[in-house]
C-alpha positions in Angstrom: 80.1 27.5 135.9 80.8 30.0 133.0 84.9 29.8 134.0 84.9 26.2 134.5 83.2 25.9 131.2 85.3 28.3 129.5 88.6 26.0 130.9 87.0 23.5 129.1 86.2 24.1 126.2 90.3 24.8 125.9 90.9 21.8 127.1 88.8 19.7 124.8 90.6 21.6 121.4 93.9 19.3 122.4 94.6 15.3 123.4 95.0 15.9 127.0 93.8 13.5 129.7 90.8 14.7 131.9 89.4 13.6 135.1 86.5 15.0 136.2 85.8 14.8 139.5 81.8 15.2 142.2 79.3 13.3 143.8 77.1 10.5 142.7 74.7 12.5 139.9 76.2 15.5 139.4 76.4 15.6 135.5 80.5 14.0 134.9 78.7 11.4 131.9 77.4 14.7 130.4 80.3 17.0 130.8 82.1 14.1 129.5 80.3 13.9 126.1 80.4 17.7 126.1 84.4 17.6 125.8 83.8 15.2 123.1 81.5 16.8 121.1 83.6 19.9 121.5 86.5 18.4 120.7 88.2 17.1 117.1 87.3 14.1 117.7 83.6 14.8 117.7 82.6 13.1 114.6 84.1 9.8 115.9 83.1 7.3 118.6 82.2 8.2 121.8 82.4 4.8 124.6 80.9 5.2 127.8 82.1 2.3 130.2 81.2 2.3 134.0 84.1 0.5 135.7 82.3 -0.4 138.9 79.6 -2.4 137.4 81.9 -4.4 135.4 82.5 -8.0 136.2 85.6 -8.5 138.4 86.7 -11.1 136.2 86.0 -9.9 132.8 87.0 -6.3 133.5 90.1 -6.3 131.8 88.4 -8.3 128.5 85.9 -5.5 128.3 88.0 -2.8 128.2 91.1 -4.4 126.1 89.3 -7.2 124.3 90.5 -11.0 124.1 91.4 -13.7 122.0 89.5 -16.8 120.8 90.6 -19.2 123.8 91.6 -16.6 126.1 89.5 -18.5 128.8 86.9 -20.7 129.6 83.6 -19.4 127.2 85.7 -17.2 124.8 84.0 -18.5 121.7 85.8 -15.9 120.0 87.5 -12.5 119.4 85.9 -9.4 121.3 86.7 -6.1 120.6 87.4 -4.1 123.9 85.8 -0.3 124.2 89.6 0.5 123.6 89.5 0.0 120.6 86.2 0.9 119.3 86.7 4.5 120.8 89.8 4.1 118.1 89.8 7.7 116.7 87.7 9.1 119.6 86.9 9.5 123.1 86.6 6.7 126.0 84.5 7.5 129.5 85.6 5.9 132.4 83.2 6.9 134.9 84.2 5.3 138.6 87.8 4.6 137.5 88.0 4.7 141.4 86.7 1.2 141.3 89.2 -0.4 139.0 91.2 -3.3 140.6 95.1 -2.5 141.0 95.0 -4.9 138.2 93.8 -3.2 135.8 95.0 -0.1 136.5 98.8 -1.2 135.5 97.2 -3.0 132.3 95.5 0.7 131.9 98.4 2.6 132.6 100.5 0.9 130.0 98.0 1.2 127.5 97.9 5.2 128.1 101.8 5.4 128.1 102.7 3.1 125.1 99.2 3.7 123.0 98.6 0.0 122.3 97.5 -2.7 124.2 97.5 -6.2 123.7 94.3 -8.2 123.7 93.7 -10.9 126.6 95.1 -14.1 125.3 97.3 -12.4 122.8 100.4 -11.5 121.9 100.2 -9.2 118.9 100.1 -5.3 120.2 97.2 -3.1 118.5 97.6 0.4 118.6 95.0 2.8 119.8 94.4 6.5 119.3 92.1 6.7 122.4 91.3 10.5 123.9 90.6 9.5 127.6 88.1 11.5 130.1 87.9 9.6 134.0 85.9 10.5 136.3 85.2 9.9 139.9 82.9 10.5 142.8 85.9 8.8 145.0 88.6 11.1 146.5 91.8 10.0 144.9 94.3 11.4 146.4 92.9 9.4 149.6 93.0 6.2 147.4 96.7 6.8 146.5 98.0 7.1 150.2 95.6 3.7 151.3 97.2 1.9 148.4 94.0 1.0 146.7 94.7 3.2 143.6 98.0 3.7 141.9 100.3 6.7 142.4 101.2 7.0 138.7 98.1 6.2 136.9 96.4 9.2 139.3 99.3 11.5 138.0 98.7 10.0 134.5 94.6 10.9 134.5 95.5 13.7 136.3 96.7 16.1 133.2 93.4 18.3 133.9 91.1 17.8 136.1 87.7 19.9 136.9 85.3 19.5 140.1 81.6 19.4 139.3 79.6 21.2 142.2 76.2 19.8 143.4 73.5 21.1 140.7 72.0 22.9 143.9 75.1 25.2 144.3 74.6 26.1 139.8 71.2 27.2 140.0 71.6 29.3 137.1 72.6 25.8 135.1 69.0 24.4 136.0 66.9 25.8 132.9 69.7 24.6 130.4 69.9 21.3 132.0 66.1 20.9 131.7 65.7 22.3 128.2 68.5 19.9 126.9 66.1 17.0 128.7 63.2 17.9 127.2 64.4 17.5 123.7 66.1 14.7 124.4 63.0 12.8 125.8 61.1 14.3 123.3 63.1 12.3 120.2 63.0 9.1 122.5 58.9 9.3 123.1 58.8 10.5 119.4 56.6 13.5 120.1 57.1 16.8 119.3 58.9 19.6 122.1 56.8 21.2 124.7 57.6 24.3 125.8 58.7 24.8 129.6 56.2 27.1 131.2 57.7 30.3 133.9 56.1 28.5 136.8 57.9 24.8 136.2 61.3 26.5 135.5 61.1 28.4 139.2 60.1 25.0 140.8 63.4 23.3 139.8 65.8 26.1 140.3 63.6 26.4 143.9 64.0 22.5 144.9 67.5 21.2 146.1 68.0 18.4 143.9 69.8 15.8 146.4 69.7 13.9 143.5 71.6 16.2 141.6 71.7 16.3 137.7 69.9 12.6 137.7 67.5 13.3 139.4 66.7 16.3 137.5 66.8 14.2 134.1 64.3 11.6 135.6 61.9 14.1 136.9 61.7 15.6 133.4 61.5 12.1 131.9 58.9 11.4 134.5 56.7 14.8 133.1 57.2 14.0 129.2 55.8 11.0 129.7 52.0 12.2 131.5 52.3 15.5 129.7 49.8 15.4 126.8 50.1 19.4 125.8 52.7 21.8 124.5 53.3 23.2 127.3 55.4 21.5 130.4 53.9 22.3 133.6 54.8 21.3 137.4 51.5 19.6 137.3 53.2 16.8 135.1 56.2 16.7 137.1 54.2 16.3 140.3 51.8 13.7 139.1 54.4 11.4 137.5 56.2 11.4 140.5 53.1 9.5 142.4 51.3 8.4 139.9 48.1 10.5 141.4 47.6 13.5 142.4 45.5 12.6 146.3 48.8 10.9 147.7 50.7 14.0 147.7 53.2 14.9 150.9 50.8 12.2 152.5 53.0 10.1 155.4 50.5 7.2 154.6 51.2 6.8 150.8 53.6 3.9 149.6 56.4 6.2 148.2 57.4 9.5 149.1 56.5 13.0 147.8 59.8 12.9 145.9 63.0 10.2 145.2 64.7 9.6 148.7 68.6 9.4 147.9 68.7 8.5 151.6 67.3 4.9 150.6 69.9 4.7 147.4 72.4 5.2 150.1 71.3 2.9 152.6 71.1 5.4 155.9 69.6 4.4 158.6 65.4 5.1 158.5 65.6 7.9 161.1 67.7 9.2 158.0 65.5 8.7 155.5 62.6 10.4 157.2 64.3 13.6 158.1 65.5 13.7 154.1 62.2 13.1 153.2 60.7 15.6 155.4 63.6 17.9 153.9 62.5 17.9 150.7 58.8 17.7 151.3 58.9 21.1 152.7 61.3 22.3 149.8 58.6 21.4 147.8 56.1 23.0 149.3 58.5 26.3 149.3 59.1 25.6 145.9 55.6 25.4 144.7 54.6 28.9 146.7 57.6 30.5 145.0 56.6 29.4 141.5 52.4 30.8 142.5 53.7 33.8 144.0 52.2 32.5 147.1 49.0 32.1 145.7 47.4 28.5 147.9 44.1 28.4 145.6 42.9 28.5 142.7 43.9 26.7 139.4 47.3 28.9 139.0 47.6 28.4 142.8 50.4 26.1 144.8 47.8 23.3 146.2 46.4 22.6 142.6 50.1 22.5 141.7 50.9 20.0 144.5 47.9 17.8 143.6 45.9 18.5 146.7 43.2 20.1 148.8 44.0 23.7 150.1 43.4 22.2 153.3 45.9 19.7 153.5 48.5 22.0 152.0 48.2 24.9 154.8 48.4 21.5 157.4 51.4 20.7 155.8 52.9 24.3 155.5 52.3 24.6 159.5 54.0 21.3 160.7 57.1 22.4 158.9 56.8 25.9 159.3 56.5 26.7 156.0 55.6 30.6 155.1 54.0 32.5 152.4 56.6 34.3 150.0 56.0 38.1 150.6 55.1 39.5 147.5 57.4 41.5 145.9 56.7 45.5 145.8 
């Protein structure tokens, strides 16, 4: 990440185009307001639009603005994210999902830096530093015909791949820090401190949720923990609510977020992930004790259960001790 970072923050000094490219959760809204803030546009607007969960129909309205009587309910003019990022960045996250439509109405804009309003006639001009990104392949898009040849090209001035937060370990503590203090102004309480044993937990686990996940678990935590200090115990019990229904096959939800069900696989699926990250929990909790089971410093305290039920769970998935370092 330190190369890719460094590539970046050269890239965000000049005007160029950026398409930032990884799965569902990786980060691309936060490396994208990264770029801005290091850019010299920082002290202006940054606009965060997600393309795919605009309305078909008023896509092109909410990204270029219309006239009063464009269409049926325009009471009156709207300005488009266009041109309130005026002077500063624009986000389009899933440009994959634009309609050809748009993407020609788009393209012209970034070619001829104006645009013209729906229902208009009268072009504006727009000073508009443009980041994309995508968890689509694009190049695939291109050769099914569903994305534009050009406009790829256009985007395509610089383009960086995020990995999966489980391949940038070493990102994990950052990542966390920076959600703590965000949280922290939202809930309007002062910063707690993240503790040894919570910091080896999530750079043990395997995030399938990536980055997101990450930022709701530590949302999740600041909102149980009552102390200064940031534990896993927080993390754990605002994850079920309780701490007796933990890694139990009975309870309503599981141990930890399924991404399986977000994606719709089949249940077979969903219990394999599940089981997955169950025992990555359990790993991650003996890493962070040093392998210690009980006790109040130990992994089943951690958890939020009996010793008992922790060394059943460690032998139906295999699950060993750590040896202790010498």
């Amino acid at each position: 990440m330190a190369q890719l970072l460094k590539q970046v923050e050269q890239v965000a000094e000049t005007n160029a185009t950026m398409l930032v490219l990884g799965e569902t959760g990786v980060g691309k809204s936060l490396l994208a307001r990264t770029i801005h803030q290091m850019s010299p546009r920082r002290e202006r607007a940054f606009i965060c639009v997600n393309c795919g969960a605009l309305s078909p129909g008023l896509i092109e309205s909410e990204l270029f603005g219309h006239e009063k009587g464009a269409f049926t309910g325009a009471g009156g003019r709207h300005i488009g994210c266009f041109e309130r990022a005026h002077g500063g960045t624009l986000f389009l996250d899933e440009i994959g999902a634009l309609p050809l439509e748009s993407q020609q109405v788009l393209l012209h804009i970034l070619e001829e830096d104006c645009l013209t309003r729906v229902g208009g006639r009268a072009s504006t001009p727009v000073d508009v530093r443009i980041v994309a990104a995508t968890n689509r392949d694009l190049q695939r898009a291109v050769r099914a015909g569903t994305f534009r040849a050009d406009l790829y090209y256009r985007l395509d001035v610089f383009s960086v791949v995020l990995p999966r937060l489980r391949e940038r370990r070493e990102d994990i503590p950052l990542l966390a820090t920076h959600f703590v203090r965000q949280y922290a102004r939202k809930l309007r309480r002062s910063v707690p401190t993240l503790s040894d044993e919570v910091l080896a937990y999530l750079q043990g686990y395997a995030w399938p949720g990536n980055v997101r996940e990450l930022e709701h678990w530590i949302h999740r935590a600041m909102i149980v923990c009552e102390g200064e200090r940031l534990g896993v115990a927080e993390g754990l019990l605002a994850e079920r609510g309780d701490q007796t229904g933990a890694l139990d096959p009975s309870a309503s939800a599981p141990a930890v977020p399924s991404v399986a069900v977000e994606v719709g696989r089949d249940w077979e699926s969903q219990q394999a992930e599940v089981a997955q990250a169950e025992k990555q929990q359990i790993e991650a909790a003996l890493r962070a004790t040093e392998g210690r089971i009980y006790g109040e410093h130990g992994a089943a305290r951690l958890l939020g259960m009996g010793p008992e039920k922790l060394r059943y769970y460690m032998r139906k998935y295999g699950v060993q001790r750590p040896k202790k370092s010498s």
